[in-house]
Backbone bond lengths (Angstrom), bond angles and torsions (degrees), N, CA, C in turn:
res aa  C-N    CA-C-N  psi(-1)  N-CA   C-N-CA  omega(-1)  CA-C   N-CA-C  phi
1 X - - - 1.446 - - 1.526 111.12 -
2 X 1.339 125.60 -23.15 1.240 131.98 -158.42 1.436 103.45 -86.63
3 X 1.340 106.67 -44.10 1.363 118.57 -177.68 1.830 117.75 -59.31
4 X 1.134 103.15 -47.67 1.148 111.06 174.98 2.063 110.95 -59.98
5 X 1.522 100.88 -56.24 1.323 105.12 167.40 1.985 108.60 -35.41
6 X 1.352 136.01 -49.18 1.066 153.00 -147.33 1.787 103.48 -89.58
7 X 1.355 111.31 -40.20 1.434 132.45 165.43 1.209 113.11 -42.96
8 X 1.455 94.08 -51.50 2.236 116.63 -166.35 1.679 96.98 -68.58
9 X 1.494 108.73 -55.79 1.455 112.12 -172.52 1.532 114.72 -58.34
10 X 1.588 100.12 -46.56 1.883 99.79 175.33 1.669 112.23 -54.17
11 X 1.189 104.21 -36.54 1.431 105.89 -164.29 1.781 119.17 -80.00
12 X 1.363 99.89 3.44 1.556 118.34 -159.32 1.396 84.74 -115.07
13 X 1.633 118.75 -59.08 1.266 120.50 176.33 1.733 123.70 -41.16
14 X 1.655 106.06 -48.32 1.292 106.86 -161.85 1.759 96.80 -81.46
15 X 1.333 109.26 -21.28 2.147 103.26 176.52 1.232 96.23 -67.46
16 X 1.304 142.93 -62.07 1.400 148.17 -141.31 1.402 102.40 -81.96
17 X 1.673 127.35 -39.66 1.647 99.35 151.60 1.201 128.06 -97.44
18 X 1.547 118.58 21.49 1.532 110.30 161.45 1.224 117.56 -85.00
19 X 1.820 122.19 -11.85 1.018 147.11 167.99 1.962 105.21 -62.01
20 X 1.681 107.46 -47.23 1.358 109.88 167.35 1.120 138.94 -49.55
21 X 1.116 101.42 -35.15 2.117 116.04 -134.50 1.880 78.17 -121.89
22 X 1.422 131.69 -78.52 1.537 127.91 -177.89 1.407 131.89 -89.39
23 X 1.057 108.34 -26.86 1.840 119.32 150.95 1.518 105.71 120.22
24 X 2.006 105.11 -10.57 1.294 94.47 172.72 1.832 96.52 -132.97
25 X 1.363 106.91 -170.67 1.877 123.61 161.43 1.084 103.29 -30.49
26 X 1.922 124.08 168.96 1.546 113.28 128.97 1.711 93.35 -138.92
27 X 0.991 106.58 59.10 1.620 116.03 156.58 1.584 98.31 99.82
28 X 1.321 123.36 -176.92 1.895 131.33 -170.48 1.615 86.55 -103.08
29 X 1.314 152.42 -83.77 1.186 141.85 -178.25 2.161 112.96 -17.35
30 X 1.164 82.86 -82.01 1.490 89.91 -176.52 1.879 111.60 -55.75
31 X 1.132 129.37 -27.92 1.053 136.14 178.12 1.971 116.86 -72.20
32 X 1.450 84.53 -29.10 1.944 100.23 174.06 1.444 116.41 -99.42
33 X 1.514 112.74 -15.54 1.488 125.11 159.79 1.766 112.27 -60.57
34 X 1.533 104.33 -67.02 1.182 107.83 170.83 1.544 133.38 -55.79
35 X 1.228 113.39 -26.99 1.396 121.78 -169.42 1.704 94.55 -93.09
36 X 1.168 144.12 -7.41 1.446 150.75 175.51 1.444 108.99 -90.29
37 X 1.539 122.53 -64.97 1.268 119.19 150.74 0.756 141.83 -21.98
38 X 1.809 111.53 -54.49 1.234 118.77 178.45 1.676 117.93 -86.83
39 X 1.190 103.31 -17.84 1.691 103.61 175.52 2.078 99.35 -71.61
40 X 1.595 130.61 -26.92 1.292 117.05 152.76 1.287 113.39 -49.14
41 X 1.310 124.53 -68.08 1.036 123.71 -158.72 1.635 114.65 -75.99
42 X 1.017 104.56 -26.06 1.905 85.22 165.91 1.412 122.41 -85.73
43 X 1.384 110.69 -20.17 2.005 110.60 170.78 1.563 99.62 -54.59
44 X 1.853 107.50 -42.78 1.946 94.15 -176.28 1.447 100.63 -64.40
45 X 1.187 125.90 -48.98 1.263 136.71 -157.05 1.480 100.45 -45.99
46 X 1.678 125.32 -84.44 1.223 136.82 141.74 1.307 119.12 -4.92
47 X 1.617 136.53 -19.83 1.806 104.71 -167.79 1.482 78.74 -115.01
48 X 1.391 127.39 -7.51 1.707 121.28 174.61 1.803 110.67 -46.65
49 X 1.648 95.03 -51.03 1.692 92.73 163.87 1.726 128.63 -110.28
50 X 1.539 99.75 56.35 1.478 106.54 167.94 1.417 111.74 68.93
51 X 1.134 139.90 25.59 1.420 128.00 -168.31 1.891 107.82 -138.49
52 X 1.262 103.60 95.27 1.329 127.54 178.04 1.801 111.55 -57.86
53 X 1.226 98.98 100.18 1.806 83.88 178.46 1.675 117.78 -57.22
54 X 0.730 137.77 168.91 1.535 150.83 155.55 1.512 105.93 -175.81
55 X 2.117 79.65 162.03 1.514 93.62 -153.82 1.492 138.55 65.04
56 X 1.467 110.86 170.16 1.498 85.97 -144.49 1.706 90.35 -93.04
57 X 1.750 142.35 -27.44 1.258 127.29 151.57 1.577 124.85 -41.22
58 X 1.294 139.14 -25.45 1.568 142.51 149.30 1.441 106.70 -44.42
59 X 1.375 109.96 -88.15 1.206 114.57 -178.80 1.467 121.56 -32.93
60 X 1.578 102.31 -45.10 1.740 103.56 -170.46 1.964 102.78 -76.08
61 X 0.992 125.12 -48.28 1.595 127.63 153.50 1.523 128.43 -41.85
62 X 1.512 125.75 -18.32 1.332 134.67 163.12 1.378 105.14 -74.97
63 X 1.397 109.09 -42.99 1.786 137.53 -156.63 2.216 89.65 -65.31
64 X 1.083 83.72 -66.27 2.038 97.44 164.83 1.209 118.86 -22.69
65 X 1.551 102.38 -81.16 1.169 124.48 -161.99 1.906 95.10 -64.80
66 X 0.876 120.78 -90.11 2.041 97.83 170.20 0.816 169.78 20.26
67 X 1.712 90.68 -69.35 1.082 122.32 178.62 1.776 108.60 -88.20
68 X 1.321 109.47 -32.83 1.613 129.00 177.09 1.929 89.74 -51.30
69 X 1.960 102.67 -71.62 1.475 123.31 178.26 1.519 109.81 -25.46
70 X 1.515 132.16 -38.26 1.266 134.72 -97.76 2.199 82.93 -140.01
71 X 1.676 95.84 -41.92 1.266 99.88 -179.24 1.866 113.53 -88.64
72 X 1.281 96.48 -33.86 1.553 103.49 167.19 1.469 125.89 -69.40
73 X 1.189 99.13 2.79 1.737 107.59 -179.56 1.923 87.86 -106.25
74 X 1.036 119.07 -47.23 1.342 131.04 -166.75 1.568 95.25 -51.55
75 X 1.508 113.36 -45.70 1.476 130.41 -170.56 1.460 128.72 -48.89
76 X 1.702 84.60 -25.79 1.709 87.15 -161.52 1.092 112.32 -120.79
77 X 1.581 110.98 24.76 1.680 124.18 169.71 1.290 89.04 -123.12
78 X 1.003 157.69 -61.99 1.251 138.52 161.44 1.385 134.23 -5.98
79 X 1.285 121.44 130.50 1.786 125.66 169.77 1.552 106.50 -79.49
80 X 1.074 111.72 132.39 1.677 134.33 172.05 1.451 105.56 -95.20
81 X 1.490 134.23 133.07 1.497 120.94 155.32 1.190 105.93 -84.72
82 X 1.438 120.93 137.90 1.585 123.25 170.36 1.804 113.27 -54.93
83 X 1.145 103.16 144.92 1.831 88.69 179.41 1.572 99.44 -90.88
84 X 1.379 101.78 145.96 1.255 120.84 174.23 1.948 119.54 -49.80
85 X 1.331 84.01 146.71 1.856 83.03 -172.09 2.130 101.89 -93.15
């Protein structure tokens, strides 16, 4: 049951900073990839300054913060096309 609970949060996590980071979605797969990742990577992120998530608003705000971390790292190996003038 938990797992699935954990699915919902990644998948909430990874829309809500794709909502951040590009302004729109990038599909339910890639959006539950990122939001899983990034819910690792923001619990490390998070215990650097003492702050234990709990509950499922902690968790889903660690899940954020990550996944935000997680796409801005993604960002800057990436090629951009310049927009046209």
């Amino acid at each position: 049951m938990y797992f699935l609970w954990y699915l919902l949060i990644g998948l909430v996590a990874g829309w809500i900073a794709n909502l951040i980071v590009k302004g729109n979605g990038s599909g339910l797969v890639v959006n539950l990839i990122v939001g899983l990742i990034g819910g690792l990577l923001g619990g490390w992120i998070v215990s650097w300054f003492g702050w234990v998530p709990t509950g499922t608003g902690g968790t889903l705000l660690a899940s954020v913060i990550g996944a935000v971390v997680l796409l801005w790292i993604v960002s800057l190996f990436t090629r951009h096309p310049k927009p046209a003038k």
